[in-house]
Every structure is written in C-alpha cells, then in structure tokens.
C-alpha positions as CSV (number, residue, x, y, z in Angstrom):
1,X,15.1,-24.7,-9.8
2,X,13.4,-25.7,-12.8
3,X,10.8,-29.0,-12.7
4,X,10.2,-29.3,-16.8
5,X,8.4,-32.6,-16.0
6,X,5.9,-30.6,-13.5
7,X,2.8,-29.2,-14.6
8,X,3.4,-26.2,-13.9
9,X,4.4,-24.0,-16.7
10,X,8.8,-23.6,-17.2
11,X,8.4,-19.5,-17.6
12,X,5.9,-19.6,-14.4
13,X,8.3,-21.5,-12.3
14,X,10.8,-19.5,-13.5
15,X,9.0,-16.5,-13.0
16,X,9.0,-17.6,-9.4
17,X,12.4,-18.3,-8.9
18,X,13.6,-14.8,-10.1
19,X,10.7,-13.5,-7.4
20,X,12.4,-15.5,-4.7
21,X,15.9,-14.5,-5.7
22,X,14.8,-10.5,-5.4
23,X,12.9,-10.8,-2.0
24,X,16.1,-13.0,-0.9
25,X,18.1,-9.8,-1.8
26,X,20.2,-11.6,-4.5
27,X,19.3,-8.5,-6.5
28,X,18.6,-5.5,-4.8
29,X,16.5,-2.5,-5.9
30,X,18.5,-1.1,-9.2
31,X,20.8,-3.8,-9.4
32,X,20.8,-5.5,-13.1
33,X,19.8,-8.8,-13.3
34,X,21.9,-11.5,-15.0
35,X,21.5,-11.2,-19.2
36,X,19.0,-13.6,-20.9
37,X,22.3,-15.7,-22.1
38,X,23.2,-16.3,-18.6
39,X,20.0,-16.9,-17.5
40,X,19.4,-19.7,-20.3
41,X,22.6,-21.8,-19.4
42,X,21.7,-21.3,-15.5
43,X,17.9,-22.5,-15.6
44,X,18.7,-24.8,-19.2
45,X,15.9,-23.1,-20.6
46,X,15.0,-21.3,-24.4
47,X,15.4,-17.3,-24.4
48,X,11.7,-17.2,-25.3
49,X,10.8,-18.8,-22.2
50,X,13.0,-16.5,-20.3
51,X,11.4,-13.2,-21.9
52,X,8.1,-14.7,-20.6
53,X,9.3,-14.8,-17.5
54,X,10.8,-11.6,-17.4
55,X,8.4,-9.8,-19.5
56,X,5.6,-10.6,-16.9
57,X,7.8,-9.6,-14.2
58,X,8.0,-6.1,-15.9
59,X,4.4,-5.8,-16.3
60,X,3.9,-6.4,-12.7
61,X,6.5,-3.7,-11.5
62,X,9.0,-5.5,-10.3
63,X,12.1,-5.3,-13.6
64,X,12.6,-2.9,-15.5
65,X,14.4,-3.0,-19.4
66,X,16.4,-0.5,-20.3
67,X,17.6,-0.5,-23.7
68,X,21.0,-0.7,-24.2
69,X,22.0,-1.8,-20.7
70,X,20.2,-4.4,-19.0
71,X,17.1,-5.4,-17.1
72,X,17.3,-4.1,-13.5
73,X,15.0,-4.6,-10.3
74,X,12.6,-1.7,-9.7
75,X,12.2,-0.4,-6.4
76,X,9.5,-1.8,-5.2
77,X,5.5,0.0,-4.9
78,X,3.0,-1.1,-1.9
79,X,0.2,-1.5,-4.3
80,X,-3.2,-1.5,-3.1
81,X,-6.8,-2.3,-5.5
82,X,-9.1,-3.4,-3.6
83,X,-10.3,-2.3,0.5
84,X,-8.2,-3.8,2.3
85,X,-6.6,-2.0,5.6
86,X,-2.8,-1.1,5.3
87,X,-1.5,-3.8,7.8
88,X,-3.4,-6.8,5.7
89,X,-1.7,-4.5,2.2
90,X,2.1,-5.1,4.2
91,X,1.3,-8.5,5.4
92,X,0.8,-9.6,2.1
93,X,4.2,-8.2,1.0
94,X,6.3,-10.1,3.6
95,X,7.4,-6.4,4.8
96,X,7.8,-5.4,8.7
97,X,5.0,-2.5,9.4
98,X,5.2,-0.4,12.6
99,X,2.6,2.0,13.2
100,X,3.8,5.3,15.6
101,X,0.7,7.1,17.0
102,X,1.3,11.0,16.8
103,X,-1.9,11.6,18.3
104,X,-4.9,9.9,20.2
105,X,-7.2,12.6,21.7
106,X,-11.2,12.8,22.2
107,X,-12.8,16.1,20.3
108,X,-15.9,17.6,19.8
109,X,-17.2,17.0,17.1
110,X,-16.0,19.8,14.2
111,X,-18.7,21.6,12.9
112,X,-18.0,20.6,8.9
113,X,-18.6,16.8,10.1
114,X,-21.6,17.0,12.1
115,X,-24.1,16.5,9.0
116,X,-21.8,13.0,8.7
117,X,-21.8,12.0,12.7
118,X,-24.4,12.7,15.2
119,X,-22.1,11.8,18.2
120,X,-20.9,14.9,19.5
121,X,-17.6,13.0,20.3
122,X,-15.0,11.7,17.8
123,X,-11.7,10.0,18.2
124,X,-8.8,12.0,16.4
125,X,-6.4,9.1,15.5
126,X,-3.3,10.4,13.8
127,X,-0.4,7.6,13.1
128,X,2.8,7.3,11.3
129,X,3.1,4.0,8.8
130,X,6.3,2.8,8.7
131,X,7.5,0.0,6.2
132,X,11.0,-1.9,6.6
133,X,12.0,1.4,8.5
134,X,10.7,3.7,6.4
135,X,7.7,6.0,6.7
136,X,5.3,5.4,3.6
137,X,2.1,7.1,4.7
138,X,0.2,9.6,7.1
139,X,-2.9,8.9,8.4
140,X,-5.7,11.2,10.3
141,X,-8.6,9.3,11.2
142,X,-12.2,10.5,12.5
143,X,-13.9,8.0,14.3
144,X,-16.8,8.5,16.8
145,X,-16.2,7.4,20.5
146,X,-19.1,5.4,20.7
147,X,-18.0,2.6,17.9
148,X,-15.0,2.2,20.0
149,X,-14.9,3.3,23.4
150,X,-12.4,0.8,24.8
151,X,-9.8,1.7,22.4
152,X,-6.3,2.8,23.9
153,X,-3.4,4.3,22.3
154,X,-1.3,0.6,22.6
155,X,-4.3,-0.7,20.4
156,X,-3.9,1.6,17.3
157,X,-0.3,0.0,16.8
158,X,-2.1,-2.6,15.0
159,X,-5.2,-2.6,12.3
160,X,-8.0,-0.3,13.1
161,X,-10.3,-2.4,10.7
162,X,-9.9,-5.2,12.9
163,X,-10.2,-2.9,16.0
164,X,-13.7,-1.8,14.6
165,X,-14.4,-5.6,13.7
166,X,-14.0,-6.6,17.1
167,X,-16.7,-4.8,18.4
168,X,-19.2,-5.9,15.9
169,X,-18.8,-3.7,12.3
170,X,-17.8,-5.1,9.0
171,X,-15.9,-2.4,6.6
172,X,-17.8,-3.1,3.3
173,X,-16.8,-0.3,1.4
174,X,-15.2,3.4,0.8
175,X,-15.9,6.2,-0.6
176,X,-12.8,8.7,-1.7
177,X,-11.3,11.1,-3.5
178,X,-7.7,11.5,-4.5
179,X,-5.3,14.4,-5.7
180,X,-1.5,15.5,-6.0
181,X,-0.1,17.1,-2.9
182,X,3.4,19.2,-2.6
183,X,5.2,18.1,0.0
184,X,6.2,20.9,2.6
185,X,8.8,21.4,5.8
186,X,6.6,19.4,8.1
187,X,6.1,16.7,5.8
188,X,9.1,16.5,4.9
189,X,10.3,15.9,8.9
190,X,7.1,13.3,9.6
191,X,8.2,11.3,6.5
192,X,11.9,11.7,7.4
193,X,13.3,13.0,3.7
194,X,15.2,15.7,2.6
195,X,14.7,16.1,-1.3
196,X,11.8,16.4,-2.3
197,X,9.2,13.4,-2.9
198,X,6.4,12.6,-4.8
199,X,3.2,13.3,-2.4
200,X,-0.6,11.6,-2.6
201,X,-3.6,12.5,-0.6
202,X,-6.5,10.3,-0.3
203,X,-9.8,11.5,1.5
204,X,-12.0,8.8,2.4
205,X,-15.2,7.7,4.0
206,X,-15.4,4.1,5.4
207,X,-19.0,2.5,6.0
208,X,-19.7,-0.7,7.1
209,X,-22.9,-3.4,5.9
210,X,-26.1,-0.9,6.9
211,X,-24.4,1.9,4.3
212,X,-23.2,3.9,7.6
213,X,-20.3,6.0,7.8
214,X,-17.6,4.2,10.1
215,X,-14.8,6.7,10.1
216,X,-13.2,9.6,7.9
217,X,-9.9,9.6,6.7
218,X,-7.5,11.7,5.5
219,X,-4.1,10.2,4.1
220,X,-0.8,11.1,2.9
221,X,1.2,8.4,0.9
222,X,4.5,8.5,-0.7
223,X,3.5,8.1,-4.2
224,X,7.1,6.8,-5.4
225,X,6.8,4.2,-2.3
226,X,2.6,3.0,-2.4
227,X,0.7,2.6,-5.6
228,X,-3.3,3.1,-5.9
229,X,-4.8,0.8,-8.2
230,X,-8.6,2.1,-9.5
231,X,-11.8,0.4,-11.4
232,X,-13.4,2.9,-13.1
233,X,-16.9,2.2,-14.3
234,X,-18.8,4.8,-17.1
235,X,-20.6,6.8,-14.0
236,X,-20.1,10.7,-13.6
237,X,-17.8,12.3,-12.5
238,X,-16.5,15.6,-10.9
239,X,-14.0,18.2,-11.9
240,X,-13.5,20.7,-9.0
C-alpha cells in the first residue's frame, strides 16, 4: 500500500499500486476503475494526489476518463521508441511471445535488392508474432546467407538480433519508412480476425557499427495492438 513516511512520492507509489493491480487483472481492459472517493478512503490519501496518480496513468495509455462515467483501463498498446528487437519490446511488458515461422527458405537474390546485397544468396525469414495468444505482427525478413549460415528454422523462434549478435554484428541502427495498410482476406486469416482491424506497415533497413546493411524488413503490425513512437528532427523529408 501506501508508505507516506518513504521518500518516495504518495501519487508515485500510488501510481504503482494501480499498475500492479491492472497487470494482476484486478481490472481488466475496459473495466472502470474504482471512483476517486473510493480510491481516497482505500489508500487514506487527498483526491489531488489521486488525480496525479491517475492523470499520469492516462498520459501513459494505460486509463482512460470518460466524462460522465468513470475512468476505465485501456487496452493495452506494445509501444516501441527506440531499436530494440520485438522479443526485448515483449520482455519488457511481462507478456508471453511465441514466434511461428511461416517460411525459412534460401533465394537468389531478387533483382530490386542486389544494389543493397552483393551475396547472391539471402535468407527469406517470414514469422508470425504472437502476444498472450494473439497475433500482433507479420514479419518478412531479407537477410544474406553468409551473416548467418548456421541458422535453422528452431533458431528463429527466438530474437534474430541476438541470432545476428552471436556471430559477431551489433544492430546500431534503422532506417524505415512507414504507411497505413488495408487489411485484406489473407491478412485477415494470418492475424486470426474477422472484422476488420487497423493495419501498419513498416519497411526497414537494419545496419550494424560499419554503416552496413544487416537485413531488410518488411512488417505488418496491428496498429490498435502495437504503437510506434517517432523523434523527428527538422531534416527533409519525402512525400511520395
């Protein structure tokens, strides 16, 4: 509960404590949560320091107000703002990922990626990202053989970033570009919805410490489930 002779600020540890009652599934995803009056006899605290509390919370995603009725727990976003490989994004979340590989096969190298990669082999890497039993995201990745020829299918059901760190790179940085996609029939089956969905597609290119390309990657997200987070710097930029 509440330690008012810690040093910790009252709102913060109460902040906390509402955290820990949501991910303890107290309240669920659009369940109310109990009224400031209720809230100030339970913790003994003022209503200001409860609105702290709660109005942080909002900022961050996690409650929602709605005028009128209550304040009520969001469903939750995967949020993502800095590089950071999707299994290290879950782990941080306390969520269960499982990663099902739709395809592992050896290609030729396309034709519209040979300026990128001079290895005339690439690794076509397509896999399922599933959260808590639900599929969040799509990914199709390019890699060429050489960066990691003793790679096997059981392999890619864990992070390809620390696949690719094992034998000897260092992600630094991507590049990537993102846009609005309409989800169709076959997305619809891989991501396991009926009604329609919010879509997001992110194309990216990974290099590692030398400003090489690691691996392309194209990526579908659930936009309603996985939430992008951008710095944006006064550089130019391209409408297409």
């Amino acid at each position: 509960m509440i330690d008012k002779n810690s040093p910790i600020p009252v709102y913060y540890q109460l902040k906390n404590d509402l955290i820990k009652k949501i991910s303890e599934g107290l309240w669920k995803p659009g369940d109310c949560i109990a009224s400031e009056r209720e809230l100030c006899e339970l913790y003994g605290v003022s209503r200001m320091t409860i609105r702290q509390a709660i109005g942080e919370l909002v900022q961050e995603g996690i409650l929602m107000r709605i005028k009128g009725k209550g304040t009520f727990v969001c469903d939750q976003t995967l949020k993502q703002q800095d590089i950071m490989s999707f299994t290290d994004i879950i782990k941080k979340t306390g969520k269960t990922l499982e990663s099902e590989v739709l395809e592992f096969i050896e290609i030729d190298t396309p034709e519209k990626y040979q300026s990128i990669f001079s290895s005339d082999k690439l690794f076509k890497i397509k896999r399922k990202r599933i959260v808590d039993n639900e599929c969040i995201a799509l990914e199709t990745v390019y890699i060429p053989k050489e960066y990691c020829e003793k790679i096997d299918k059981s392999m890619l059901k864990n992070s390809l970033f620390k696949i690719l760190e094992s034998s000897g790179y260092s992600i630094e940085y991507s590049e990537s570009s993102i846009g609005a996609i309409l989800m169709d029939d076959e997305l619809g089956r891989i991501f396991n919805v009926e009604n329609m969905v919010p879509m997001l597609k992110i194309s990216s290119k990974t290099f590692d410490q030398r400003n090489k390309i690691i691996f392309l990657e194209e990526a579908i997200y659930r936009s309603d489930k996985f939430l992008l987070e951008v710095n944006i710097s006064r550089r130019e930029g391209k409408i297409t």
